[in-house]
C-alpha positions, 0 to 999 in steps of 0.5 A: 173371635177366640180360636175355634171360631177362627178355625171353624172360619177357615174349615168353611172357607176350605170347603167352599175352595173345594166346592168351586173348585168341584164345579169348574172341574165338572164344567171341563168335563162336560167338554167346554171351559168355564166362561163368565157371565154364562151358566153351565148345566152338568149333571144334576147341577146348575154353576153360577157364573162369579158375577152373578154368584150370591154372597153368602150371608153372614151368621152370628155363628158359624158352628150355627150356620153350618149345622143348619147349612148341612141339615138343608144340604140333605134334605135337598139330597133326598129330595133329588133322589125321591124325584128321580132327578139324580138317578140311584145307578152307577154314574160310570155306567151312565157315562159310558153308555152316553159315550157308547150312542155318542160314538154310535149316532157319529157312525151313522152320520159317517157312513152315507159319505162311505156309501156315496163314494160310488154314485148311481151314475157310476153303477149306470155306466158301469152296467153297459160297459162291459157290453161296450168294451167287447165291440171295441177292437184292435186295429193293426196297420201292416205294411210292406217295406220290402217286396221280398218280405211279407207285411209287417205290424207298423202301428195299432189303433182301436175300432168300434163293431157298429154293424152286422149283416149277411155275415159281414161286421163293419168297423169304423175307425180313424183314417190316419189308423189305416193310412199307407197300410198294405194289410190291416188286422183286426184284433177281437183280443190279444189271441184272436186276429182276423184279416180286414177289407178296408171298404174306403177312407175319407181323409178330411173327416179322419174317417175309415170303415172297414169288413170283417168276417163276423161269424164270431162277432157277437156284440155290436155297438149301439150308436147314440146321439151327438146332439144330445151332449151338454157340457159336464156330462160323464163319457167313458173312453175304451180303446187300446193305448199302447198297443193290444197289451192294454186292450179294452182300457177305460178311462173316465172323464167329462164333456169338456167342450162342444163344436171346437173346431180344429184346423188340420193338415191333411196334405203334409204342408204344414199348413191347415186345409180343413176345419175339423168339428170334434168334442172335446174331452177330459177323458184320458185319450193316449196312442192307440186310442184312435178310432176308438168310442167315446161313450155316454153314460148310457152305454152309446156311442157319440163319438169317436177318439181322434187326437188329443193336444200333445204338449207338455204343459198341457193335460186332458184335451183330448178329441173326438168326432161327433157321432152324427157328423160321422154316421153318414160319412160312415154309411157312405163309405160302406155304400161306395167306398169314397166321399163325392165333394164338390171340386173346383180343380186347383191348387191355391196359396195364400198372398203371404205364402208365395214364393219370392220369385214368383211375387212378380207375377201378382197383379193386384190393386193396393187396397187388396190385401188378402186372398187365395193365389192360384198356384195350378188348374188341372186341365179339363177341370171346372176351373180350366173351363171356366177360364181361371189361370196361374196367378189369379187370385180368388177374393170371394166365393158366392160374396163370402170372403176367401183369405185361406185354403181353409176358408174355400174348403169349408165353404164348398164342403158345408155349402155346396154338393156337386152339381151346384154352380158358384161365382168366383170374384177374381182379380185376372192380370190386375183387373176384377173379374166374376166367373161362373164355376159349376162344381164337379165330382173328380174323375177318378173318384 
């Protein structure tokens, strides 16, 4: 080999470096690195991976083999071009126009997520909130801390419009809003106050209704169905936190329960004495908010913001009464201002609850470990004429066990009516005894 074949030897292996090297540039521009034993596609042209890459065969000249190499190379060429397989317009113009639909069809994908931030949900609600809001009012409690001084503002609450008639509109809102109250307002906004009548209140259910003047009362709550709930449904609570100053707040959340039941203290011993079914929910419920609507997506009211768990380390328990277990306490508190319950006429205690001093007087067999001891009977009283006294201790009412205040008021107040006789099994000076009560409504009521 005399040295223009060696020359023309390295010409050949330089060009063959840079045609490689060509092709591994154009597999990164298309996006992905070369990989081996795959084939990449870039425009026009097909790589070879290394493995399968032909040798190159050998020629007994290589100035021969490249005229002939070349000579095919161009009729390769214009072959291409003739058919159109490599088009005759600017590349880079090509190249910007794909890149131009690339980023056009990554638009169109992006923006029904854009669009699906607000859902049809959302705009359902939204259309019948305005109209709710207005029937949500503010409810002032005023009381009387001198007899010399007029009624002052001693805390707020909210009210939901539920009716009017004969030039009358009926609020409801919670029992402990209007509770010790010498006056109660109802503010239709920050500016607009109008006296209220309270036409009665019902301490167990935290239920009170009241009248206004409803010649400027123009939007009136539709009252929807409880029953109707099921977890996971969207409600939307609207009341006044903090005061008028925030008046027709909305807060949104879901159905986070059904059918808890909260046991109260509706006496101020510190002891609950009655079982309050509520709703529960996620919705934002702060002060202020009682007596407020809790409203479904429809824009109806199912039920009414009562109390939410206040403790730190908790967040979105909140409770409202069922609108069906409201609706009748509601429209008997407007008919006769009081609910009649079945009463017994005692006040009771239980085993564990009673004072030292007074354990003495506790006759029970060893084997009977709970029960309710009688602490006072009224006199003239169901329970004074059917012979029950201090000390006697109740263990069953109608066969149901009784070991809590709880127990005895729930079964009368969901059981029973007035007019109704029970039996009592009591244990009177040690010895068993069952008597037979006919409930009563209380005197003064």
């Amino acid at each position: 080999m005399d040295y223009n074949d060696e020359q023309n030897k390295q010409q050949d292996q330089q060009q063959q470096q840079s045609n490689d090297k060509n092709i591994d540039n154009q597999s990164e521009f298309q996006g992905r690195p070369y990989e081996h034993n795959q084939t990449e596609k870039g425009p026009g042209l097909t790589k070879p991976s290394k493995q399968q890459r032909p040798k190159r065969p050998k020629s007994s000249h290589p100035l021969i083999s490249g005229l002939v190499g070349g000579l095919i190379s161009a009729v390769i060429v214009a072959a291409l071009f003739l058919t159109n397989i490599i088009p005759t317009g600017n590349i880079n113009q090509d190249t910007s126009s794909s890149e131009t639909n690339s980023s056009t069809n990554d638009q169109q994908e992006a923006a029904p997520t854009i669009s699906n931030t607000v859902s049809s949900d959302d705009a359902d609600v939204a259309s019948d909130i305005d109209e709710v809001s207005k029937a949500v009012v503010g409810v002032i409690n005023k009381q009387q801390t001198s007899a010399w001084e007029p009624s002052q503002d001693a805390g707020s609450g909210s009210g939901i419009i539920y009716k009017k008639k004969d030039g009358k509109a009926y609020v409801v809102t919670n029992n402990h809003v209007v509770n010790g109250a010498s006056e109660v307002d109802v503010a239709l906004d920050e500016k607009e106050k109008m006296k209220a009548k309270v036409l009665g209140t019902d301490e167990l259910t935290d239920l009170a209704v009241l009248q206004i003047d409803g010649s400027k009362i123009d939007t009136v709550a539709k009252l929807g169905k409880s029953a109707d709930l099921t977890v996971g449904d969207t409600v939307i609570a609207i009341g006044n936190p903090l005061g008028m100053e925030f008046s027709g707040s909305v807060t949104k959340g879901i159905i986070s329960g059904l059918e808890r039941n909260i046991a109260v203290d509706t006496n101020g011993d510190n002891q609950p004495d009655w079982s309050t079914e509520v709703i529960q929910t996620d919705a934002a419920i702060n002060p202020g908010n009682s007596g407020g609507a809790l409203v479904n997506k429809d824009g109806e009211v199912v039920g009414i913001n009562s109390m939410k768990i206040a403790q730190q380390a908790v967040e979105g328990i909140g409770f409202a009464i069922p609108m069906d277990s409201a609706k009748p306490i509601m429209e008997e508190l407007e008919a006769s201002g009081k609910i009649d319950r079945p009463f017994i006429g005692i006040s009771t205690a239980a085993l564990d609850e009673v004072p030292p001093q007074y354990q003495e007087n506790i006759q029970l067999p060893k084997n009977v470990k709970n029960g309710m001891v009688v602490a006072n009977v009224e006199p003239s009283s169901p329970a004074d004429e059917a012979g029950l006294k201090q000390f006697d201790v109740i263990t069953k009412i109608d066969g149901k066990e009784i070991d809590s205040i709880l127990d005895l008021r729930k079964y009368m107040y969901s059981e029973t009516k007035v007019g109704d006789t029970v039996k009592l099994e009591v244990y009177q000076n040690g010895k068993p005894k069952t008597m037979e009560i006919t409930l009563t409504k209380r005197k003064d009521q």
